[in-house]
DOBATOR-322563 format. One record per residue (C-alpha): residue number from 1; residue in three letters; x, y, z. Coordinates in steps of 0.05 Angstrom, whole numbers, plus 5000, padded with zeros to 4 digits. Example, Ala and Ser with C-alpha at 12.3 -4.5 7.8 and 13.67 -1.06 7.14 Angstrom:
2
@bado = 1, marmar = ala, xx = 5246, yy = 4910, zz = 5156
@bado = 2, marmar = ser, xx = 5273, yy = 4979, zz = 5143
***
This chain:
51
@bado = 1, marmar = unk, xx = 4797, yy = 6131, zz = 6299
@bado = 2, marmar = unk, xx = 4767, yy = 6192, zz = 6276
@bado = 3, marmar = unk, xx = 4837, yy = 6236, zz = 6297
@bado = 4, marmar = unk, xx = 4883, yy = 6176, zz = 6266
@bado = 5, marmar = unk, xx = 4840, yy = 6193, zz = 6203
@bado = 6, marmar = unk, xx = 4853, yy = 6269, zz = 6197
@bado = 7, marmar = unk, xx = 4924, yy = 6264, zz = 6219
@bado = 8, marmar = unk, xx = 4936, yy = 6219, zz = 6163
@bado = 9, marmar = unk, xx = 4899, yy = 6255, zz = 6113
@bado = 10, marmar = unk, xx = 4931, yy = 6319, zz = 6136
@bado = 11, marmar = unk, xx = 4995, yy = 6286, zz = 6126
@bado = 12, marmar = unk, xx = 4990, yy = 6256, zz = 6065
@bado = 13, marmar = unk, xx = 4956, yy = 6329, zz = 6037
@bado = 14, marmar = unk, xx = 5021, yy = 6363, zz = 6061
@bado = 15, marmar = unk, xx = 5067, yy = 6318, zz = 6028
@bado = 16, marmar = unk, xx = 5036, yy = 6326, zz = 5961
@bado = 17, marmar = unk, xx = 5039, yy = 6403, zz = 5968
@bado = 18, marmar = unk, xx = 5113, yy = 6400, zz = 5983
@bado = 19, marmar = unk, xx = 5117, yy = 6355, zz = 5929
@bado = 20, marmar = unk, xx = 5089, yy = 6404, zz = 5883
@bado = 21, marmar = unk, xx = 5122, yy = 6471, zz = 5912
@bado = 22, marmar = unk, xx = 5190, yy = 6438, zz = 5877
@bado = 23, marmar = unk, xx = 5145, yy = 6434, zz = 5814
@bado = 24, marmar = unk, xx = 5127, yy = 6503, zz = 5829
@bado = 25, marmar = unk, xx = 5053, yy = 6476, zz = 5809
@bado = 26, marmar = unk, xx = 5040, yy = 6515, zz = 5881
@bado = 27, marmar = unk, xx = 5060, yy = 6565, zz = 5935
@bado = 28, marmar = unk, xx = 5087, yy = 6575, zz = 5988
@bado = 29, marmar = unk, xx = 5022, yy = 6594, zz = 6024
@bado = 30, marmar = unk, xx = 4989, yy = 6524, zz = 6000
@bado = 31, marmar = unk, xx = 5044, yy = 6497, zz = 6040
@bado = 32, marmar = unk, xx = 5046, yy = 6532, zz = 6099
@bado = 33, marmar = unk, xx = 4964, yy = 6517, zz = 6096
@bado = 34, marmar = unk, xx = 4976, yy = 6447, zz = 6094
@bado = 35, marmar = unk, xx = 5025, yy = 6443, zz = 6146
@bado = 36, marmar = unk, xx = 4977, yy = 6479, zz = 6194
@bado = 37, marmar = unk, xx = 4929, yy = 6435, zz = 6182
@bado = 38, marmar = unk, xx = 4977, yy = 6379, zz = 6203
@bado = 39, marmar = unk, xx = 4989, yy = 6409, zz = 6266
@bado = 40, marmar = unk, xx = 4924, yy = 6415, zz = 6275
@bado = 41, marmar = unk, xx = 4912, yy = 6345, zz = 6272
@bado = 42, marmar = unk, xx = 4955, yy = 6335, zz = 6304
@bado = 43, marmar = unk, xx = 4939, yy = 6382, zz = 6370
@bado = 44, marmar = unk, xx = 4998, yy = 6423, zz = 6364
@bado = 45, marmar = unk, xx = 4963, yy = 6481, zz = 6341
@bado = 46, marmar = unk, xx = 4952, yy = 6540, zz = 6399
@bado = 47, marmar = unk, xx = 4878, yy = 6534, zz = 6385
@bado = 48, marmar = unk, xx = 4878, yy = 6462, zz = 6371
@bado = 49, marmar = unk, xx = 4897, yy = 6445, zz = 6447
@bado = 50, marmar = unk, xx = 4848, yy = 6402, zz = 6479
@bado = 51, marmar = unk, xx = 4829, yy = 6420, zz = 6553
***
C-alpha cells in the first residue's frame, strides 16, 4: 500500500513539474528530479532494485 502511495505521489509530483517547465515557472533539473523519483517508485532505478 505503502509503494502504491509513493508511486502515485511521485507521479502526480512529476506531472505538475512538467506542467510548469512549459510555464517556465521551473527547470529542467526540477524535472529530471521528479522523474527520478518516479522511477524510483517505481523500482526502475539502478539503486532502487529490490533483491
Amino acid at each position: 500500500m505503502a509503494m502504491a502511495m509513493a508511486m502515485a505521489m511521485a507521479r502526480q509530483n512529476l506531472k505538475a513539474k512538467k506542467q510548469l517547465r512549459k510555464l517556465d515557472a521551473v527547470g529542467d533539473i526540477e524535472v529530471a528530479a521528479a522523474n527520478t523519483e518516479v522511477q524510483k517508485a517505481d523500482g526502475h532505478a539502478p539503486w532502487a532494485r529490490r533483491r
